[in-house]
Structure formats: structure tokens, C-alpha cells
N, C-alpha and C positions, 0 to 999 in steps of 0.2 A: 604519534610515538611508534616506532619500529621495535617489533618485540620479538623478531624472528628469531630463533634458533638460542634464546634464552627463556631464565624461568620468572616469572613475575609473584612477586608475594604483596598478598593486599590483605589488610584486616576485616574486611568484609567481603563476601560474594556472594551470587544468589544463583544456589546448587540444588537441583531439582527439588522447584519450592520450597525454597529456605534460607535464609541466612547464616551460613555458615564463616565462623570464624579464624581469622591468620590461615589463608588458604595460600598454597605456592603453585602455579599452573606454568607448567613446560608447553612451550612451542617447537616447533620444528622449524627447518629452515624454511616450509612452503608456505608455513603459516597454521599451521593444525595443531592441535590438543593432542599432545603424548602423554600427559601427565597431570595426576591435580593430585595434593597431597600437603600435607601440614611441615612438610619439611624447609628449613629456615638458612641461608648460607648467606656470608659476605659480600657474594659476587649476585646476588637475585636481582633485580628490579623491583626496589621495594617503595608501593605505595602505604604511605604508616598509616593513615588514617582517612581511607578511603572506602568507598561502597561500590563495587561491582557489580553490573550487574549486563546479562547478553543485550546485544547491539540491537536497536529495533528494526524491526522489521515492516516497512511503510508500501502498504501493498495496494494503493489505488494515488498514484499521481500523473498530472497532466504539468509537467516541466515550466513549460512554454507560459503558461496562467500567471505565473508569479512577477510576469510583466507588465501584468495587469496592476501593478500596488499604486494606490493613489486614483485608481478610477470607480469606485465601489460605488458611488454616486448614491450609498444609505440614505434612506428618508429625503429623497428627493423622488416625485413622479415618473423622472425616464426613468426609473431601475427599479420601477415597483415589480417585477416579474423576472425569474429567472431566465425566459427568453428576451427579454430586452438585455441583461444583463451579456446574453450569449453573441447578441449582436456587437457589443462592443469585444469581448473576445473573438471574434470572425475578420474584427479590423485591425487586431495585431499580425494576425496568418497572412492576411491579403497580398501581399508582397514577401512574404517567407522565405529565406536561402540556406542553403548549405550552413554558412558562415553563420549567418541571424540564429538558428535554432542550434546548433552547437554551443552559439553563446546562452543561448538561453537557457538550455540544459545545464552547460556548467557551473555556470553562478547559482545555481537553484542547486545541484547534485553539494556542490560547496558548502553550500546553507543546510541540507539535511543532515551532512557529518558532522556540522558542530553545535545539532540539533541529535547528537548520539546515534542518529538512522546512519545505520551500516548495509543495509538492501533494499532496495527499490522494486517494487512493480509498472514498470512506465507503461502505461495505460496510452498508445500511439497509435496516432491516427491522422496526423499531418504527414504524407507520406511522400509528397509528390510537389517540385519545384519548377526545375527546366526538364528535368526528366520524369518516367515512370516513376518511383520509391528509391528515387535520389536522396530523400532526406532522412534515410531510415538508419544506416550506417554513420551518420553525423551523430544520432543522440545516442552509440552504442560508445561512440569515440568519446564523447562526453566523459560518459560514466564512467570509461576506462580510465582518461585523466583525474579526473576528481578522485577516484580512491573508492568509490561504488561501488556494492556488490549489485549488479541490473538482473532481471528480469524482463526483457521489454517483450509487452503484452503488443505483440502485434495484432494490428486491429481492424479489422471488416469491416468495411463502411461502400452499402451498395445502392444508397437511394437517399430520399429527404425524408420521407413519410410513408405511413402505413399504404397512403393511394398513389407514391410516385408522382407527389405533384415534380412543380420544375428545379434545377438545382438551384442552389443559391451559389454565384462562382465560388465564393470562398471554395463551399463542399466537392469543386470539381479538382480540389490539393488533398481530400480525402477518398473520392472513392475508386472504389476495379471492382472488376467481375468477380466473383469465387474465383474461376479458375486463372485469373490473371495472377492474385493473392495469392493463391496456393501454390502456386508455380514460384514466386517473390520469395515467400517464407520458409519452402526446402531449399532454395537459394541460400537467404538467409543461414538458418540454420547448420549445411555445410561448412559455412564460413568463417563461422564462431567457432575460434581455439580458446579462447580469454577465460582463463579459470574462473574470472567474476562475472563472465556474460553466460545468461543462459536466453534462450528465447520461446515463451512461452503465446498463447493465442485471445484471440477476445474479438465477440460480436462487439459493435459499437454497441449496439441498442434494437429492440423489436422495431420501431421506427426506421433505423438505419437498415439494416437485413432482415428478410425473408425470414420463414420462423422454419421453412425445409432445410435454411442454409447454415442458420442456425443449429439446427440440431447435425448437421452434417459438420461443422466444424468442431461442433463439442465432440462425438462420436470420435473423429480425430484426436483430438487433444487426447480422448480417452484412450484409445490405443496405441497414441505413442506413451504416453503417461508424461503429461505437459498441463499447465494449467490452463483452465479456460476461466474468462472471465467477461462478464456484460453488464451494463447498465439495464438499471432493472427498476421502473415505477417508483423512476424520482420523481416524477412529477405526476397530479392526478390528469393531465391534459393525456401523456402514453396511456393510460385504462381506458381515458373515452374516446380516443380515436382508436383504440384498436376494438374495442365494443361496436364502434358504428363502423367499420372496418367489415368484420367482420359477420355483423348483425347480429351476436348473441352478448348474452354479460356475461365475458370473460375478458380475463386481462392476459397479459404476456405473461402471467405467473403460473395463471390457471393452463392456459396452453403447456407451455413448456413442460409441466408439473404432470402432464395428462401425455406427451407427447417421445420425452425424455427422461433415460433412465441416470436419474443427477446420483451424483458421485462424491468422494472426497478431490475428483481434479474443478468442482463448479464453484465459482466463487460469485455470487449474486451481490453487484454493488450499490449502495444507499438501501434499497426497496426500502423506502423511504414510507411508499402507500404500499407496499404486498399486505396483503391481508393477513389476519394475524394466525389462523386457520393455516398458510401455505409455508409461512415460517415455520412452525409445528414441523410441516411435511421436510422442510430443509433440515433442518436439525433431524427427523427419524433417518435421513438418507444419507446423512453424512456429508452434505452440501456445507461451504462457506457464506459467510457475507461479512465485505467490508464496506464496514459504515466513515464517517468522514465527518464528523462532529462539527469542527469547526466549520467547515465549507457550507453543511446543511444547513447551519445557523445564519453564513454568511450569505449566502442565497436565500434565506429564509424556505427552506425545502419542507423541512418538518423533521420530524422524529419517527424511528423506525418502529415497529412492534416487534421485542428479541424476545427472545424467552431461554428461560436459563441452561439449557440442554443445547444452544447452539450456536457453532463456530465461529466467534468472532473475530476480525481484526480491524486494523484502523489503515486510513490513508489520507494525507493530507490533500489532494488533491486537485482544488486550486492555487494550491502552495501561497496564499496572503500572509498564513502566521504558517510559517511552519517552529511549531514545537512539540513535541510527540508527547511529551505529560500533559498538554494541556487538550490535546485528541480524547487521553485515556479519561481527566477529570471531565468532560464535557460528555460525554458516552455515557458514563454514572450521573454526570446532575440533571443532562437533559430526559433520564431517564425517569429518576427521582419526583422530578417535573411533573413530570406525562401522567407518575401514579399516585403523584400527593404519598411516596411513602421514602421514608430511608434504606430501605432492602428490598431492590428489584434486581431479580436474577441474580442473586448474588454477586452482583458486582465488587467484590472484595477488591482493594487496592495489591494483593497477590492474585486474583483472579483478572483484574484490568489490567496488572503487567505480563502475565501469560499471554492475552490476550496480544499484546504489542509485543512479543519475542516467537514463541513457540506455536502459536496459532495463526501466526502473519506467515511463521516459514511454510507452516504444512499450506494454505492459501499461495504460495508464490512455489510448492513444491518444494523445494529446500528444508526440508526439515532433516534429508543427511548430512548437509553442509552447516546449515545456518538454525538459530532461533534458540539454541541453548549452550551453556559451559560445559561440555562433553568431552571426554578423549574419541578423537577421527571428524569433530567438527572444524571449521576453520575457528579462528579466536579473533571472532567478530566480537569489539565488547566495549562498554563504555564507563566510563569511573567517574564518580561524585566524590567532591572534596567536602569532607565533614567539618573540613575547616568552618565550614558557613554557621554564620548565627542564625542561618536557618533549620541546623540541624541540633543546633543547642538542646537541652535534654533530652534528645533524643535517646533510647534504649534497645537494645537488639531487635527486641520482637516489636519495638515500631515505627522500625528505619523504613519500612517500604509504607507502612504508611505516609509518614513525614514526607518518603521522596515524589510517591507518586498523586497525592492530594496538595502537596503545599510548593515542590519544588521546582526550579523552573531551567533554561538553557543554560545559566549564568552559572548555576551550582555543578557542571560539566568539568571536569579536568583533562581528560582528552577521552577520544574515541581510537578506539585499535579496529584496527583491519586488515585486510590483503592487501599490498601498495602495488604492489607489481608480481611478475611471473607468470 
């Protein structure tokens, strides 16, 4: 639904933390918040009995994955391990094109907007086809069709393993040198006029890159003021190869943690195993992590250790199920799980939808553009029809309960965004 340059009145919205009611929100013609106000006119854009609330913000996805649907091979022997599993996604890239991974994006960027996700983090790393980072500008054109606000996490990928064993071919469509990367990415970057493209950075993994090259690229991201983001101790195989690596007991968390000065641009993704002590440290420093609920169950990865002082967001990431209420309910019950109690971290159903708007933007950077109903935001936003017999006695003060524990894609009425310009 195109909302440019009119004003939209909806009987619910959710106004900095809260439910506020019969709200009228002006746009502009670019698309931005001029206005929010209780005032009521014949010519509005009137949703009568709807719930509003900002677009999600899905800040760890791999596009490409969601073509994987129908091979998860659960409970069967080959896919007991998330490396066997990686093998079968190694044989979707093996032949990868231009064309191939633009479709891929598409149909996947398609599926997140009518899954309410109005911006993306693309976590990329398939870079290279017939040419050097041919295919880098495919998944940015994607996003631009589909109606995405992108973020693409360009991504450093310079080796297999902690000891450089040999490439696997697939990995020789992911990786360059620092400086071949860095040379690509101010490229990059120059290039993007697209009010919805931003291009932000990401080590693949301690595995994939050096931990000098590592800190050299955050360093960067840090003073352009750009997100960074890495895979971080999904798995406990990354802690004991980089333990015997290395020869002491430390992990890529301890390192980094000891090595680099982490910031509000760090976005630490899954640490699935970080120690619960270094999450502590993330949360005092203002560091992110996005976790990815559904994927880490789907992998069987594990569960993280968060604690309630720090920054979280969600990302679907191998995009199987993409639905972003069921990220936020799975975040909370796996959590629940983990400590045999009902209140951990306060994961309040207003505290899990922060979580997936406002704390996904500041994670992807956008937090002056995207992540909340503000005037000078763009009017990223997504509406629930209370028509549902799922919201049936439902009452103000327990509409985000009911939407973000019980509701699902189906209860979406449309998703608003930037279409174009």
C-alpha cells in the first residue's frame, strides 16, 4: 500500500513503547513521518480497526539459504551436524549466476515483506561468479525490486580454517584478500545512490579471517560509523580449533574482547557458545547480538547465554520459516527452556518487539531512518487486522501481548514502505 504524501489514521499504533490510540501519521512525498497526531479527516487513509506497529527490522539473513526448503534431512544421519548440513548448502552456490542469486534474493526479499520485515541485514558472502564480485550488485538490485530497505553486510571471507587448510572450490566464490575487498567495497559504496541501499561490513567468521584483519575491518567500519558484524561461536568446533590454533584456552570472543575496542557499530551473531562472563562484557560496551531462534533450532546450534542489559535483535537467517513473531516467541521460550523459569531477561512481549524494530535498527545502523513511528523516520510499518478471531478479547494493554506470543503472518494486513525514489 502506497502511503506517500497522505495521512494514514489507524486505531492502534505502537508510540514509543505503547499502545496508543486513533493515531493519524502524515507522510511526505519521500516517504518520512511529518506528522503523528490524533486528528481525524474524510480524506485520511483510514485503517478502523487495526494494530500498528514499526516494520521489522531482520538483521542476520543469508537470502540464497531459503533454497534450500525441503532438504533439512531432520532426524536422519547425513544431517546430524551443522557441517554436514553446510555441505548441502555449498551445492546450491556451486554453479551460482548473476541471474541464479538475484532470483534468489528476490523471491526470499518478497517472503520477508509479507512476513512485515521492511529491512534487511544481507549477511553476503557469495561474491564471485565469472568475474571478481560480479554477484555483489545482483542482491542489492534484488532488494531494490522487492521494496527492501537492504543493508548488505559485505563480507570477508579469506581462508577455510584457523590453519588455512585447502579451499573447498565452492569457498573460492567467497573469498579475496583484505585489500582486494576493501578496494570492492569503496567501490561499492560510491555506487549506492538507493535511499533504501546502505552498505555496511562483516568478517565472515574467526575461521574465515585473521583476527588482525578482523580487527582492521571493524576499526574501519568504526570510523566510517558503518555496521560490523561476524559470526561468532556458533558452533563449539570454532572454540577448539581456535584453542589448538592458537595453544591457549581462548576462543574468538576471548580474543577479540582483549584485542578490540567493541562498540555500538559490533554486532556479534548467534554466540550461540560465547561464554556467559563475555556476553556480560558485550552488553557493558555497548556491543550487539543477533540471535536467529529459529535457524539455531533448525541447525540444532543451541541457545545463547543473554542477559538482560544486552542488545538484542533477531535474524532469520537461513530463511526456512521466515516469520518474525515466531524469531521473537522462540528467543523467549528457548530462553525459558535453558532456565526452567518464566522471566528471563525480561523478555516481555514489549521488550521482544523492541527487540525486532528499534534494536535491529541501531544493529543495522539505522536507527535515524528505520526501527520506530517517529517524525524524520521513513514510515517503515506494518498493520494487523484485529478482524482475527485471534485477537478476539483482546484489550489495549494486551494487544502486543496477544500479537507477539500468539499471532502469526496470516493476521498481516499489509506492510508499508519506500517503493521507490
Amino acid at each position: 500500500m502506497n502511503i506517500r504524501g497522505k495521512t494514514l489514521h489507524v486505531k492502534y499504533a505502537w508510540i514509543n513503547g505503547k499502545i496508543e490510540e486513533n493515531v493519524s501519521i502524515s507522510v511526505d512525498e519521500s516517504g518520512k513521518i511529518i506528522g503523528i497526531n490524533k486528528k481525524v479527516f474524510d480524506e485520511n487513509v483510514h485503517l478502523s480497526n487495526h494494530l500498528l506497529v514499526p516494520g521489522f527490522v531482520n538483521t542476520h539473513s543469508h537470502a540464497f539459504h531459503r533454497h534450500l526448503r525441503g532438504k533439512s534431512e531432520i532426524g536422519k544421519s547425513a544431517a546430524d551436524t551443522f557441517w554436514k548440513w553446510r555441505d548441502n548448502m555449498y551445492g546450491l552456490v556451486a554453479e551460482v549466476t548473476k541471474e541464479k542469486i538475484y532470483q534468489y534474493c528476490l523471491s526470499t526479499f518478497k517472503e520477508m515483506i509479507n512476513a512485515g520485515i521492511t529491512s534487511v541485514g544481507e549477511f553476503h558472502y557469495v561474491h564471485h561468479s565469472e568475474k571478481k564480485f560480479d554477484l555483489d550488485q545482483s542482491v542489492i538490485q534484488a532488494a531494490i525490486d522487492s521494496g527492501i530497505r537492504i543493508v548488505l553486510l559485505q563480507t570477508l571471507y579469506e581462508r577455510a580454517g584457523f590453519d588455512s587448510p585447502a579451499v573447498h572450490p565452492v569457498q573460492e566464490r567467497f573469498i579475496a584478500s583484505y585489500e582486494d575487498f576493501l578496494e570492492n567495497l569503496e567501490k561499492l559504496r560510491k555506487e549506492q545512490s538507493h535511499p533504501r541501499v546502505q552498505i555496511g561490513v562483516a568478517a565472515h567468521s574467526a575461521r574465515a579471517v585473521p583476527f588482525d584483519n578482523i580487527k582492521r575491518l571493524f576499526e574501519y567500519a568504526s570510523e566510517e560509523r558503518i555496521p560490523f558484524h561476524i559470526h561468532l561461536e556458533e558452533q563449539p568446533k570454532e572454540i577448539l580449533d581456535c584453542q589448538k590454533w592458537i595453544g591457549q584456552k581462548q576462543g574468538p570472543s576471548d580474543i577479540l574482547l582483549s584485542e578490540m575496542h567493541l562498540n555500538e557499530y559490533f554486532t556479534a551473531v548467534h554466540a550461540t557458545f560465547t561464554p556467559a562472563p563475555n556476553m556480560i562484557q558485550f552488553s557493558k560496551l555497548g556491543a550487539n547480538v543477533s540471535i536467529c531462534p529459529c535457524t539455531e533450532g533448525y541447525l540444532g546450534d543451541g541457545i545463547p547465554r543473554i542477559n538482560e542489559n544486552l542488545k538484542i535483535s533477531f535474524g532469520t537467517d537461513c530463511n526456512n520459516r521466515i516469520c518474525f513473531l515466531e524469531e521473537m516467541r522462540w528467543a523467549c521460550f528457548s530462553q525459558q527452556m535453558l532456565n526452567n523459569s518464566r522471566s528471563v531477561c525480561g523478555l516481555s512481549p514489549e521488550k521482544l518487539l523492541q527487540c525486532a524494530t528499534i534494536d535491529g535498527a541501531r544493529a543495522l545502523s539505522l536507527s535515524s531512518t528505520a526501527g520506530s513511528l517517529e517524525i524524520g523516520k521513513y514510515f517503515d510499518a506494518v498493520s494487523f487486522s484485529l478482524d482475527s478471531p485471534l485477537f478476539a478479547n483482546s484489550l489495549t494493554d494486551t494487544l502486543i501481548d496477544s500479537l507477539v506470543l500468539s499471532a502469526g503472518n496470516r493476521e498481516i494486513f499489509a506492510c508499508f514502505r519506500v517503493r521507490s525514489g
